[in-house]
N, C-alpha and C positions, 0 to 999 in steps of 0.2 A: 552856073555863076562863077565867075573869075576872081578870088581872090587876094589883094594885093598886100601881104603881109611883111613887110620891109618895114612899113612905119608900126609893128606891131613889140611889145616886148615884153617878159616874163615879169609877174610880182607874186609876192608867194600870199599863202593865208595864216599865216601863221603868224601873229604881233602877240607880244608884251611890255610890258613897260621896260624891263632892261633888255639891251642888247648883249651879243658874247662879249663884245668888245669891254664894255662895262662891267662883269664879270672876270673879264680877264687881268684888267688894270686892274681891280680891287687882290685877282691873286699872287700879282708880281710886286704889290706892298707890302706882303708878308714876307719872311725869310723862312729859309728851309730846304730842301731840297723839290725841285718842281720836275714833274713827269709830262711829258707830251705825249698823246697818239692824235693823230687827225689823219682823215680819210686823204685826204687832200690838200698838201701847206703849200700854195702860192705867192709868189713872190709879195703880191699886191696885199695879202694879208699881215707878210711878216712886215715887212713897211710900214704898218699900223701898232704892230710889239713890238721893236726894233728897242724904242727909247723905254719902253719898259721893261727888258728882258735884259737890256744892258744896265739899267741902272740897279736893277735887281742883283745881278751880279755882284756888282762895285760894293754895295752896300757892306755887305760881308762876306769875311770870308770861306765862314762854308757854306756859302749860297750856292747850289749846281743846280744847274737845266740839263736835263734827259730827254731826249727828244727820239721818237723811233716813227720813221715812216716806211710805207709802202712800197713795190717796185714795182708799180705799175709806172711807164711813162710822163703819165699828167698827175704822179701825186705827189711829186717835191718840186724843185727847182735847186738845181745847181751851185746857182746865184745865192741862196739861203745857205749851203754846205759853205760856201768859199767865204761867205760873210759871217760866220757865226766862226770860223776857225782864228778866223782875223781877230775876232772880238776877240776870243780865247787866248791870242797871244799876247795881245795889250795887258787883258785885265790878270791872265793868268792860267797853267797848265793844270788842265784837272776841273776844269770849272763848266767845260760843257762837253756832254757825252754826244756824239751823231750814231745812231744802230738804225739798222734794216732789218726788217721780217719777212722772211720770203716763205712762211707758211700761206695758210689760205690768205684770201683776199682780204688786204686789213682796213676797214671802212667805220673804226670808231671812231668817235669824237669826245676824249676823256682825258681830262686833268687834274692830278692829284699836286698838294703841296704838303711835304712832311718836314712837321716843326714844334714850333709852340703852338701854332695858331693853325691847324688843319686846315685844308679844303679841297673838296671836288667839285666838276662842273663837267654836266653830262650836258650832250646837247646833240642836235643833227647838223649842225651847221659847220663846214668847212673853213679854215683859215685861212679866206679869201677877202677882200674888198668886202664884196656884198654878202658873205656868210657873219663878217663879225658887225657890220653895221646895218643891215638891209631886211634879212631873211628873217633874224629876230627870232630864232629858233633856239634859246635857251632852254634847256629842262629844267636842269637842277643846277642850284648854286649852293653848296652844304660847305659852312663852316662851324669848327669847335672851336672850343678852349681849351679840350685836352686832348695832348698830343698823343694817348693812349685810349683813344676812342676806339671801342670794336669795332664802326664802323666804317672806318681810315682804317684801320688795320686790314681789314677785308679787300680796300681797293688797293691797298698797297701792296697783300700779298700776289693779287692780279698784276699788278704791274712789275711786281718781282720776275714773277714766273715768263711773262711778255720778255721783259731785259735778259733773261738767259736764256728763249728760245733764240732770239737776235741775236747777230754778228754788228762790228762794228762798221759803218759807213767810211769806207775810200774812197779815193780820189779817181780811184779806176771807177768804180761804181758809178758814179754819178754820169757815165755815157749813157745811159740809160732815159736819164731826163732831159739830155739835149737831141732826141732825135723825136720826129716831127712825121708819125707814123700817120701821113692823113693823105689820100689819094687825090683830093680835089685840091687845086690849090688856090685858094679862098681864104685870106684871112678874116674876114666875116663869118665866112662857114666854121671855121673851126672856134671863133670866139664865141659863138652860139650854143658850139658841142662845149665845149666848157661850161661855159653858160649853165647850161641844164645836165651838167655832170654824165655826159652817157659819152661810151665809148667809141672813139673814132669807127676801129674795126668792127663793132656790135652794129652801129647804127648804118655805115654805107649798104650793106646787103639791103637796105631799103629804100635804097633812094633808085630812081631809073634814070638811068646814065645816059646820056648827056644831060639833065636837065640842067637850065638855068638858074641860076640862084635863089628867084625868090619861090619857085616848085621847088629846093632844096628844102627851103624852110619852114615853107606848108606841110611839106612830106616828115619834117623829121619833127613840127608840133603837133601835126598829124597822130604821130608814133606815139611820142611823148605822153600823148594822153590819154590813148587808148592802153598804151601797157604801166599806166600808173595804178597804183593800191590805191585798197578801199581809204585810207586815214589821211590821206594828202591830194593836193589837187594842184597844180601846175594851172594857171591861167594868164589868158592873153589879153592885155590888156591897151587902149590906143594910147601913142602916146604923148597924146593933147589932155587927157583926161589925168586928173590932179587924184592921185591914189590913196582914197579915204577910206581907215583901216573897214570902217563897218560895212562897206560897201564888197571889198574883196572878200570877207568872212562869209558873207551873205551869199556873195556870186558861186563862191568856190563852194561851200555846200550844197545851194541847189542844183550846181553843175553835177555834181557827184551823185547828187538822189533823181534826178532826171536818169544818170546814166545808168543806175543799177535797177528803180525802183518804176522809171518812166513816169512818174508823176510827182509833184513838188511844189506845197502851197507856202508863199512868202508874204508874209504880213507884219514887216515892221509898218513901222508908226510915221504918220505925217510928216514930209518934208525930211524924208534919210536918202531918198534918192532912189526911190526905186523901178525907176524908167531907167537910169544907168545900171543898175542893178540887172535889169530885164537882159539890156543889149550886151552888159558882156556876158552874162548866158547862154545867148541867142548868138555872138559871136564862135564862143566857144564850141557850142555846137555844130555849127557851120563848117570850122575848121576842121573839128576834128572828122567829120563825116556825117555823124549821127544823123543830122535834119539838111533835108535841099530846100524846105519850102515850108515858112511858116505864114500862119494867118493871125493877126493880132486885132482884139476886140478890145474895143475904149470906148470909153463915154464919146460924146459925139463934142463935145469944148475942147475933150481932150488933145483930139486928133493931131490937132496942125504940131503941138506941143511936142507929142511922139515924133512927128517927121521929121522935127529940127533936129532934137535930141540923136533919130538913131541917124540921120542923114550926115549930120554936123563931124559928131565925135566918133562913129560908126562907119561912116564914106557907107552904108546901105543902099544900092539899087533899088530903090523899094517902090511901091505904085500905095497913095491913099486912095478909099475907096470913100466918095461922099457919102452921106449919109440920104442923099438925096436924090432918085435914081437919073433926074432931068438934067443935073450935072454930068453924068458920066455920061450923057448925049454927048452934053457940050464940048468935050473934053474928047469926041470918038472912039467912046465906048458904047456897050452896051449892058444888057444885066448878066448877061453870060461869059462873054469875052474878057471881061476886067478880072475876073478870078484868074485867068490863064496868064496874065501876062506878064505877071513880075513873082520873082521868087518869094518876095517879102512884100505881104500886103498887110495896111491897116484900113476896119472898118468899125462901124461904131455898132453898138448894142443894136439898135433898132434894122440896118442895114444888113446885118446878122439874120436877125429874125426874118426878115422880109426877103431875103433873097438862100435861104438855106438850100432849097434845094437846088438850083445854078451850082451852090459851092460845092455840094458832095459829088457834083460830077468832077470834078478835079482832086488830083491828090496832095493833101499834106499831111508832112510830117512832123508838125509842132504846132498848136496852138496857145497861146498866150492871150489870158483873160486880166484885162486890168479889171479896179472896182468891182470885184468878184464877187462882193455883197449883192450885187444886184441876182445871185440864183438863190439866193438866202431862204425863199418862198418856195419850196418841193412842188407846191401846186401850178408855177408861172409859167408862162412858155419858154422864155430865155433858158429856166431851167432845166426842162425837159428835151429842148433842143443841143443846148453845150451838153447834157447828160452822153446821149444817144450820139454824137459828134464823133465819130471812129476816125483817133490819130495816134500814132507812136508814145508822142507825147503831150503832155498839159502841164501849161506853166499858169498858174492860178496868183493872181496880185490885189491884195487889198490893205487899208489900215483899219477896217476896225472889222476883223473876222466875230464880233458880237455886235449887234448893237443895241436888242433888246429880249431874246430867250437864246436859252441854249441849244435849242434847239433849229436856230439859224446857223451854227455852226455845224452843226451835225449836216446839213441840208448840202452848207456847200461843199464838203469833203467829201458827202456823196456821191455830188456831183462832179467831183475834182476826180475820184475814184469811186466806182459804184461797188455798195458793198466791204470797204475796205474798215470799217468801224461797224460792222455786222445790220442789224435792222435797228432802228430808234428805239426800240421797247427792250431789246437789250442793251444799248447804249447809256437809253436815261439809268 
């Protein structure tokens, strides 16, 4: 199955109520002396502190910004050196420091301000556009009232020790950040590798040359996800589909336990969306490799519902299977044939049951169970057939994983994983 990931693009999982940028305004209110390190200061972020960081200044005058980046190519810009020196000469000499660190690779993101009014702010996020308003990956926002706090004292001796391992930022220096180290010349491709923070020269050894751009970007979220850590998740999300925080929390988790753990049961609650839930899953894996072919069970009302849903916002090749074998006549199938012919099919409980063995002569590699209460009952057939159902993986969807002993739960974890919560007699 073919692909077409052009209309596709990155949202992270990670939300809070404040952003860095909100964070950062509330630090350039105080006065004091302010420390920067970011992994990555982009033009398009400092554009966003510009009028904070100046007025910060003006306010007083022993207000100074300390600012120390990295020398790797894509972790300052230029444009930020020549406009912060500009400020400097307006508002005053002495009032902004530029340093470079050319030890190891410098990829924190940490802001101290020493004063009357303390403050740090840890975070992962980048001083980019979408790292202070988007990504929403604040840690810690820590302020005092004493400007002799040990634990200011402690980042400040850190950031002491940072400022005298660094020299200071020239004008020579700064060639460094105007050259454009990228083989393909695509500025789509390279707005992507930014995008997702990975190195031009890291990441080309993976692509197969010549390909065309949108194999470019399959190839390199392909990468992206498979050499990502266990604690974060990168996903791909369409983009028609309106990005609802509970929705990506939800995706990106069971992406992650699908990919480590091969199985992954999701049971929020009524009406949170968990049919878009399913497909960027079900997308994700696709992309990245994991699954070529899943088979997806729903109630048989459901059906048509799923087909919009992953056909619509999804663009899914998919084939539904009726629930009714005299349909896939009509349609020029049979009860054999129609498991073979599409990578992605959906069929309802019953259709399941009644055609099991057709299905095990073909191979997949993902099933997804909506209303997954219905194996709730250890003794049913549904449940002893989804049990014994040999695939890579199982994506399990219900809202009410109880709905009268506890023992319906147990049943369908079981079944979800056999064995994975030991026998019922030690469980209860």
């Amino acid at each position: 199955m073919v692909l077409e990931a052009v209309n596709y693009r990155l949202a992270d999982n990670a939300f809070t109520e404040r952003t860095v940028e909100d964070a950062l305004s509330d630090f350039f209110s105080s006065d004091g002396k302010a420390y920067m390190v970011s992994g990555y200061f982009h033009i398009s972020g400092y554009r966003k502190l510009k009028e904070d960081i100046e007025n910060f200044l003006k306010r007083k005058p022993e207000n100074q910004l300390i600012v120390i980046v990295g020398t790797e190519h894509d972790q300052f810009s230029a444009t930020i050196a020549y406009d912060l020196w500009q400020m400097e000469k307006e508002i005053g000499k002495g009032k902004i420091l530029l340093k470079k660190y050319e030890g190891s690779f410098l990829h924190t993101k940490h802001y101290l301000l020493v004063g009357p009014k303390p403050q740090i702010i840890l975070g992962s996020a980048n001083i980019s556009e979408d790292g202070l308003t988007r990504n929403l990956e604040l840690v810690m926002h820590y302020i005092s009232e004493d400007e002799n706090d040990p634990i200011v004292a402690l980042h400040k001796s850190w950031f002491e020790m940072l400022v005298e391992a660094s020299e200071e930022l020239t004008e020579e220096d700064l060639e460094v950040y105007r050259r454009l180290r990228l083989p393909v010349v695509n500025v789509e491709l390279f707005e992507l590798l930014r995008e997702l923070k990975v190195k031009p020269n890291v990441f080309m050894s993976k692509l197969q040359s010549p390909d065309p751009y949108p194999i470019y970007r399959l190839n390199l979220l392909s990468w992206v996800l498979d050499s990502e850590d266990t604690t974060r998740t990168t996903i791909v999300v369409k983009s028609r589909i309106k990005e609802m925080p509970h929705q990506i929390i939800a995706a990106s988790k069971a992406y992650k336990n699908l990919s480590y753990n091969r199985f992954y049961f999701l049971a929020d609650e009524v009406g949170l969306g968990k049919t878009f839930e399913a497909g960027i899953v079900l997308k994700q894996l696709l992309i990245s490799g994991k699954v070529k072919r899943a088979l997806i069970i729903v109630k048989a009302s459901s059906m048509s519902d799923w087909k919009e849903v992953l056909q619509l916002f999804f663009e899914f090749p998919l084939v539904m299977s009726s629930s009714k074998k005299y349909d896939l006549k009509r349609n020029g199938f049979d009860d054999d044939s129609v498991w073979g012919y599409s990578n992605i099919i959906i069929c309802s409980h019953h259709m399941f049951r009644n055609s099991i063995e057709n299905i095990k002569k073909h191979k997949w590699d993902l099933l997804i169970l909506d209303e997954a209460h219905v194996v709730k009952n250890h003794q049913s057939q549904i449940h002893q057939l989804v049990k014994s159902f040999k695939v890579p993986y199982k994506l399990f969807l219900t809202a009410t994983p109880v709905q009268n002993k506890e023992r319906e739960f147990f049943n369908i974890i079981d079944c979800l994983q056999p064995g994975f919560l030991g026998s019922w007699e030690i469980y209860r």
